[in-house]
C-alpha positions in Angstrom: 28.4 17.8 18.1 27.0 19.4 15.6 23.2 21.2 15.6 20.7 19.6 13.3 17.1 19.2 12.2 15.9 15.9 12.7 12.3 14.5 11.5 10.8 13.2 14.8 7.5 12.3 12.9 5.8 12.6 9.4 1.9 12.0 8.8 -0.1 12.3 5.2 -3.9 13.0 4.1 -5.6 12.1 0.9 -9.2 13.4 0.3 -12.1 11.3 0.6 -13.4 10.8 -3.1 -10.3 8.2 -5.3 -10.6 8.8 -8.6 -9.6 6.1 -11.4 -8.4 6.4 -15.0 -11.6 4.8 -16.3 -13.4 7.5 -14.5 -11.5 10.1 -16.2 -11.7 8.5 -19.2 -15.6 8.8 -19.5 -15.1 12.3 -19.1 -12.3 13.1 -21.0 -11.1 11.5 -24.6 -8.8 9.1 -23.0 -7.8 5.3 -22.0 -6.3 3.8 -18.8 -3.8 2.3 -21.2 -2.8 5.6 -22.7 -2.5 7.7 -19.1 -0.6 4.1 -17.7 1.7 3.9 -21.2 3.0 7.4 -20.9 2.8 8.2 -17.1 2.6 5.8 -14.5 -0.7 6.9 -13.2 -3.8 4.4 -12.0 -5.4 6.6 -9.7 -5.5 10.2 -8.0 -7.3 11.4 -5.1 -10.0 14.9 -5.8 -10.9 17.2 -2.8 -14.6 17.9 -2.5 -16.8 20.3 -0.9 -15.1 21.4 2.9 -11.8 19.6 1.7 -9.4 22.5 1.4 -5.2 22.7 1.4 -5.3 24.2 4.7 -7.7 21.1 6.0 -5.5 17.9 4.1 -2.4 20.0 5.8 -4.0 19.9 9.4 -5.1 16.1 8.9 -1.3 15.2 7.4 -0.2 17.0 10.6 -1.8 15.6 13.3 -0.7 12.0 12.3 3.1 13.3 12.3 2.5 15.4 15.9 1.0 11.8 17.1 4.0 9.8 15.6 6.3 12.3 17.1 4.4 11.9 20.3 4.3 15.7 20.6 1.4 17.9 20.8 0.4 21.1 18.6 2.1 23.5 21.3 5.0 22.1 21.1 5.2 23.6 17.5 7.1 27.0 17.5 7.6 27.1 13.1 5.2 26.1 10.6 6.4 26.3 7.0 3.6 25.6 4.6 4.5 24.9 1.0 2.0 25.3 -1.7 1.0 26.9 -4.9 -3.3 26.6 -4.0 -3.8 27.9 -0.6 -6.8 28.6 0.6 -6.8 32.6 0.0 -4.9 34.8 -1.4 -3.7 36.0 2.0 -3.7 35.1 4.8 -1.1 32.3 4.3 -2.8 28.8 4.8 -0.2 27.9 7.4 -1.9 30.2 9.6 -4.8 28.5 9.4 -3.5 25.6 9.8 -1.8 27.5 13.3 -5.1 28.4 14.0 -6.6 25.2 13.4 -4.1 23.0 15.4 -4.9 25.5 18.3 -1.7 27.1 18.7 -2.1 30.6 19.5 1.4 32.4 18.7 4.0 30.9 16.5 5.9 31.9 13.0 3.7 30.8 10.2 4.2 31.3 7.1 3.5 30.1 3.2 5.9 29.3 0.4 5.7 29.1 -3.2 7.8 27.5 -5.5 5.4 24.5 -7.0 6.2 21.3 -6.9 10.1 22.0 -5.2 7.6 23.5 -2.7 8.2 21.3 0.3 12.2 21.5 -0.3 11.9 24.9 0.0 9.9 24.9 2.8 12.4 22.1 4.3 15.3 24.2 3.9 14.1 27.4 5.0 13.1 25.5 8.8 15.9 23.5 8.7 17.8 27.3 8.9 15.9 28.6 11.4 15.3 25.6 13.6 19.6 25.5 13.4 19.8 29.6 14.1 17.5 29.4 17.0 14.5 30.7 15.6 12.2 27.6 16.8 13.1 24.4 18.4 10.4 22.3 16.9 8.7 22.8 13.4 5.9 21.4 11.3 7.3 21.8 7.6 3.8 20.6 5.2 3.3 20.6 1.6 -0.3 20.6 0.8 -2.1 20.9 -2.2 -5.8 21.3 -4.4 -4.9 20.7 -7.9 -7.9 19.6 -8.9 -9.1 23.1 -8.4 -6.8 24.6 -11.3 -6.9 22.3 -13.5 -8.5 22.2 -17.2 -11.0 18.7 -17.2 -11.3 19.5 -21.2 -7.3 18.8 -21.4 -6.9 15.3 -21.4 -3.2 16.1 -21.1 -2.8 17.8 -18.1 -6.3 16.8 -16.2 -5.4 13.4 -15.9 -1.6 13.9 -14.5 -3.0 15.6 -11.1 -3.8 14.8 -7.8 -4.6 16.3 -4.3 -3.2 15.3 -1.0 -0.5 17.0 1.9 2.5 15.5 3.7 3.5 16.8 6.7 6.8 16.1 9.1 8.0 17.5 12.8 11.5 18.6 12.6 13.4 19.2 15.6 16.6 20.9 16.6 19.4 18.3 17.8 22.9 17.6 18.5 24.3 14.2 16.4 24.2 12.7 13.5 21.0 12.1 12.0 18.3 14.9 10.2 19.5 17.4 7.4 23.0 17.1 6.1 22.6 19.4 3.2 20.1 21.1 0.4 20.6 22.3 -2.7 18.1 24.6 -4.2 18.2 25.7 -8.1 15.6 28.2 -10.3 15.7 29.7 -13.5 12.9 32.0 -14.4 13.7 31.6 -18.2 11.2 28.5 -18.4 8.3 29.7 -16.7 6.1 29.7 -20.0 6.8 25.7 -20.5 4.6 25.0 -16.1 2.8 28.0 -15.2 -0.9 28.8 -14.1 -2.6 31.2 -17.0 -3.6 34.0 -14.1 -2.9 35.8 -11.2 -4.2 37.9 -8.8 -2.1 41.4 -10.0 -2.5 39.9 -14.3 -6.0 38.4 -14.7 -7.4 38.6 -11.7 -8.6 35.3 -12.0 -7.2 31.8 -10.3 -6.3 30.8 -14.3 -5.8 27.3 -15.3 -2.4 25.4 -15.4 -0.6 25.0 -18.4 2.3 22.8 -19.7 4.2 21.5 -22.1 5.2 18.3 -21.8 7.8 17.3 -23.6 10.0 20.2 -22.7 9.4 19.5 -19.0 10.6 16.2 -19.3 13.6 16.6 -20.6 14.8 19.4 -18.2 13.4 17.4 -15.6 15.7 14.0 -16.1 18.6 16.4 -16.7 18.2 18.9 -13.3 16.9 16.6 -11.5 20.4 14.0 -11.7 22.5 17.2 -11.6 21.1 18.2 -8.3 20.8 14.6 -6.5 24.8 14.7 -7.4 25.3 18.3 -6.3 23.7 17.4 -2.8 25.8 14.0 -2.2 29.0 15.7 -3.2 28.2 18.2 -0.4 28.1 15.3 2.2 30.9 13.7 0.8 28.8 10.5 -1.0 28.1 8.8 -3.6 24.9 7.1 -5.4 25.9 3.9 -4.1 25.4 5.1 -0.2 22.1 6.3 -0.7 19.5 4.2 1.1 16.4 5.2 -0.9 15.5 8.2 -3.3 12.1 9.5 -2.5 11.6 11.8 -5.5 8.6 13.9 -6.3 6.2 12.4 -7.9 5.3 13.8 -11.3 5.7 10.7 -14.4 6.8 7.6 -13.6 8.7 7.5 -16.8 10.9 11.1 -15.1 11.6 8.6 -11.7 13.1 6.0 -14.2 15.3 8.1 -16.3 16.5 10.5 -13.2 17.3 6.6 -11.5 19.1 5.5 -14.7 20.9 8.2 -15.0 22.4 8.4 -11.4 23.2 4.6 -11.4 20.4 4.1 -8.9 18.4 0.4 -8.8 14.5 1.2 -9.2 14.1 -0.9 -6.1 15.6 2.3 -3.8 12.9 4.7 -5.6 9.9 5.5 -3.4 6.9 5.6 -5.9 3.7 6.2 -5.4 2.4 8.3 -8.6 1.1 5.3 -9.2 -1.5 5.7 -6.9 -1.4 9.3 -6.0 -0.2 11.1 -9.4 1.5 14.1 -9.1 0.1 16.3 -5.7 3.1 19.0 -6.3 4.5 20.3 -3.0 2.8 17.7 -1.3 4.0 14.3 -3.4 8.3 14.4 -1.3 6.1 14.2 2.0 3.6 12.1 1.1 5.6 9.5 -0.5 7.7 9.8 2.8 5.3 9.2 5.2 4.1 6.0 2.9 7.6 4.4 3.1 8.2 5.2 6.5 4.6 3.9 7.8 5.0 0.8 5.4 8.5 0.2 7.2 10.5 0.5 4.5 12.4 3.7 5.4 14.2 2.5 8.9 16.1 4.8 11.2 19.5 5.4 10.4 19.3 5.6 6.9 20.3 7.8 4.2 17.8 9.5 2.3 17.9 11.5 -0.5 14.4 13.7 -1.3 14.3 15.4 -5.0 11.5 17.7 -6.8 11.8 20.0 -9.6 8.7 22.0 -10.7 7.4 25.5 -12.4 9.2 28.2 -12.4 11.6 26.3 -13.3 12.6 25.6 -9.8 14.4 22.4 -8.9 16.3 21.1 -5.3 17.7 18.0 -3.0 18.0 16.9 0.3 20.1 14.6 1.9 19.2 13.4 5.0 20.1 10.8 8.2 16.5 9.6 9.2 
């Protein structure tokens, strides 16, 4: 038999306050019909006051302790992926530790934007399969909202907030992780990137991107890495049960499907309703399709994100 990490449970939060494109558009020289046309979106979800990442991360991962039928103690790892935590330090995953009430365990933050949570799913799968933990909550949580320019009608409107969460656990068989493949390249950081810093500015800074450019090296790493991962398992396109891809332009989900032979009716997608939430739009969408019943044990599933940096990864998966 072979050691692997297995999702036992998955769970999601959305703040309180929905935001639609006619809202935005009184604010910002916009149109539902031009933010629908070129992206997909219809709706995001804005954190207010005493909605934090740390807080959406706890809420996202009590639902998937509860579906796992496990409680917080049970919890040796927590891997938190994010690029707005809380603080500067501490990392939000220990507040989220401290929150959950677990009084000792590894906890620890990770940055790499929107490939956040495959990062993050990577680095527990590794040390749930070394020994490090037996049981992990791997999260990706995120506040957009709170870098975000409202005067730039092309960026503002693209954003949301939310956190996905899921329990991993170490087993012998079949099912959980069969493989990631993570990719960066530092060379494109000016096209995604936040305009500040702690150690440059010394201010939080606003995000920046351009478009265009994003796009096309999205459709073209993101194919390229789906491919990498299934060749590692030994599979094709055709084998693959559902795609849940991050969420960042619905237009990106239809090329990256196109271009890897996929049908559009085995793409997860809810930018739609969500718009892009970064680290947190994999687990989120996951939770969706697994609480809507869609996702069914058994399956193969194949997560992909690529975001700033540029940084860009799979995951293939038995659920």
């Amino acid at each position: 038999m072979t050691l692997r990490s297995v999702i036992k449970g998955t769970g999601s939060a959305l703040p309180a306050r929905r935001v639609d494109n006619a809202e935005l558009a009184a604010r910002v020289d916009t149109s539902d019909e031009w933010i629908v046309a070129r992206t997909g979106i219809r709706s995001r979800y804005i954190a207010g006051e005493g909605e934090t990442t740390a807080t959406l991360a706890v809420d996202a991962c009590r639902k998937a302790l509860e579906a796992a039928g496990l409680q917080p103690a049970d919890i040796g790892l927590i891997v938190l992926a994010t690029a707005t935590p809380d603080q500067t330090f501490p990392a939000s995953a220990t507040k989220v530790q401290a929150m959950l009430g677990i009084d000792d365990c590894i906890a620890f933050d990770v940055a790499a934007v929107c490939t956040g949570f495959l990062y993050a799913l990577s680095v527990a799968d590794s040390m749930l399969r070394c020994g490090s933990a037996k049981r992990a909550l791997v999260i990706g949580s995120e506040t957009f909202s709170r870098i975000l320019d409202w005067e730039d009608r092309t960026t503002c409107v693209l954003f949301g907030d939310g956190a996905g969460a899921l329990v991993l656990e170490a087993e012998d068989g079949d099912s959980g992780i069969l493989a990631t493949r993570l990719h960066a390249d530092g060379r494109h950081s000016c096209l995604l990137y936040v305009d500040g810093g702690p150690s440059t500015t010394g201010t939080v800074g606003k995000l920046r991107m351009k478009g265009p450019e994003v796009f096309r090296h999205a459709v073209v790493n993101l194919a390229k890495v789906l491919g990498e991962v299934l060749d590692d398992i030994g599979l094709s396109a055709a084998d693959v049960d559902w795609v849940v891809p991050h969420q960042a332009n619905a237009r990106i989900l239809d090329a990256t499907a196109k271009k890897l032979g996929l049908p559009p009716e085995k793409v997860i997608v809810t930018v739609d309703r969500h718009a892009n939430t970064s680290a947190a739009s994999v687990p989120l969408a996951l939770d969706v399709a697994v609480r809507d019943g869609r996702i069914k044990r058994g399956e193969l599933i194949v997560l992909e994100a690529m975001g700033g940096g540029f940084t860009w990864g799979a995951a293939a998966l038995r659920y």
